[in-house]
C-alpha atoms as one frame of an Amber mdcrd trajectory, in Angstrom:
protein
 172.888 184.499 190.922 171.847 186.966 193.486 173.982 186.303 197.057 171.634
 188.057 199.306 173.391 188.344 202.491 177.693 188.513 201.745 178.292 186.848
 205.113 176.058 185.178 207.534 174.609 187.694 209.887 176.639 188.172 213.043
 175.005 187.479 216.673 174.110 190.611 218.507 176.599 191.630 221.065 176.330
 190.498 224.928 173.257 189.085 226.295 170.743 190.085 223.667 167.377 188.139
 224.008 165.798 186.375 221.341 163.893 189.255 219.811 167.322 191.110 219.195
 168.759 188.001 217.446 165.939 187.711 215.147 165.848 191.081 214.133 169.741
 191.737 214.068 169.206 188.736 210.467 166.112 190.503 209.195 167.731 193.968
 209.229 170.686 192.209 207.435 168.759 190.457 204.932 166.941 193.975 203.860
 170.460 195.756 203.928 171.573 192.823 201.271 168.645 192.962 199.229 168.648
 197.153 198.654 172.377 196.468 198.270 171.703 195.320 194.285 169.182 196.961
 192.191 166.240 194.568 192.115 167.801 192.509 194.789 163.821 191.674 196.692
 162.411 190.486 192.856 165.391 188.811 192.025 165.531 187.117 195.449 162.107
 186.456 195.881 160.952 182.751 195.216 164.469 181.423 194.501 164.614 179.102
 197.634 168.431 179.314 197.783 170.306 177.009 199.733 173.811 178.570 199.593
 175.854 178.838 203.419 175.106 182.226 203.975 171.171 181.997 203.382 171.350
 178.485 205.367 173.067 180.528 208.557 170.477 182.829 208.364 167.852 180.651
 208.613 169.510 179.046 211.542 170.155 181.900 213.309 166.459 182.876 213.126
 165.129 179.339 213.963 167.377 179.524 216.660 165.780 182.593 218.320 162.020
 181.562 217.535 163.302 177.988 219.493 164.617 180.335 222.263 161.179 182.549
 222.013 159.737 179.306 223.126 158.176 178.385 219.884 157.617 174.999 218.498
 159.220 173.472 215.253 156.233 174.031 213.350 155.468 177.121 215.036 159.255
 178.713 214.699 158.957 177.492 210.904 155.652 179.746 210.407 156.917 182.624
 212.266 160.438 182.336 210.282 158.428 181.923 207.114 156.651 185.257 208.144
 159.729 186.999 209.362 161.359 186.500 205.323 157.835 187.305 203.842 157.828
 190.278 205.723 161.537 191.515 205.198 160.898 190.756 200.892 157.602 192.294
 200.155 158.618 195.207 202.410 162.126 195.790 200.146 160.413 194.748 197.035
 158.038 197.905 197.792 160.691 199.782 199.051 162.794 199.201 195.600 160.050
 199.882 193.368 159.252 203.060 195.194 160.303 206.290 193.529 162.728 208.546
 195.049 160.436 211.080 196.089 157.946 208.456 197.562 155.544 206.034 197.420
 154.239 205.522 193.537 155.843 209.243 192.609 154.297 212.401 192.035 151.428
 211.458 190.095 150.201 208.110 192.029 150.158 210.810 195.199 147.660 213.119
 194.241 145.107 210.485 192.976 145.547 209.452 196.322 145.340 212.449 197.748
 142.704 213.637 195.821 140.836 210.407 196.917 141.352 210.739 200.645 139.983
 214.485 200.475 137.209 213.545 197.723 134.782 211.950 200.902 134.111 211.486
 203.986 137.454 209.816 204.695 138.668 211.793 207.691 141.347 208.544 208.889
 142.833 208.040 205.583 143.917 212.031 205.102 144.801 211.717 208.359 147.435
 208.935 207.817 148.186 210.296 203.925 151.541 211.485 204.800 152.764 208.400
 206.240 151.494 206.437 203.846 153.117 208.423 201.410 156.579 208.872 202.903
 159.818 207.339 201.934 161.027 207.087 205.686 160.938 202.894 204.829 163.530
 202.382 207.941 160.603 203.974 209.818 157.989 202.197 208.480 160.303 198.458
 208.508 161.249 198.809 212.040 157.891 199.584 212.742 156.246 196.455 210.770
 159.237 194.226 212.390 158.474 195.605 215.782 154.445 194.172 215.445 155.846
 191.172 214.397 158.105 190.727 217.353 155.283 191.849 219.861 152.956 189.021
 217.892 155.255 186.742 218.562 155.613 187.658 222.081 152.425 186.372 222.679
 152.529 182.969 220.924
């Protein structure tokens, strides 16, 4: 049975607000899932209950309480927060080395963006097509922060 995360995810150092303990977990949990091959399909609907999953979900309960969310509220965002971190890694793993959906998959959709009148979408091909997935995960977990922010 897949562990995802080896040890429960440590506290960020000094007086980190709440947005800095929630993401230090979600960074940890993608680190455990790309750390076996499969790790976001495998994890993915398995509702585990061992310690280490448990002290992750306190820790980031903990910080959506601090945020100055609700219970029912903090359970929503947390449920968002692990959604977030697994379908990103699940893309992520089934991703190609050389990109999003490989060589072929990236001229169809290159060929579509350029086909029309579809000025925004050639526009944003090469980030859509890049393998930069840090980028793109601290991005996604930065717009859920700032959503959050203004719960």
């Amino acid at each position: 049975m897949l562990q995802p995360l080896a040890q429960p995810p440590s506290r960020p150092a000094g007086d980190a607000d709440w947005a800095a303990r929630l993401t230090a977990p979600a960074h940890a949990l993608r680190r455990a899932l790309l750390a076996r091959r499969d790790g976001a399909r495998v994890f993915g609907g398995t509702h585990t209950t061992g310690p280490h999953t448990v002290a992750f979900a306190e820790t980031a309960l903990g910080a959506l309480h601090e945020a100055g969310l609700g219970d029912e509220d903090a359970a929503r965002a947390f449920m968002t927060l692990v959604n977030y971190v697994l379908g990103h890694t699940l893309e992520e793993q089934a991703a190609v080395p050389d990109g999003i959906g490989g060589t072929e998959a990236v001229g169809r959709l290159r060929d579509a963006a350029t086909a029309g009148d579809h000025p925004r979408l050639a526009a944003a091909f090469p980030v859509l097509t890049s393998a930069d997935f840090d980028t793109h995960f601290d991005f996604g977990l930065r717009v859920l922060i700032e959503g959050l922010r203004h719960l």
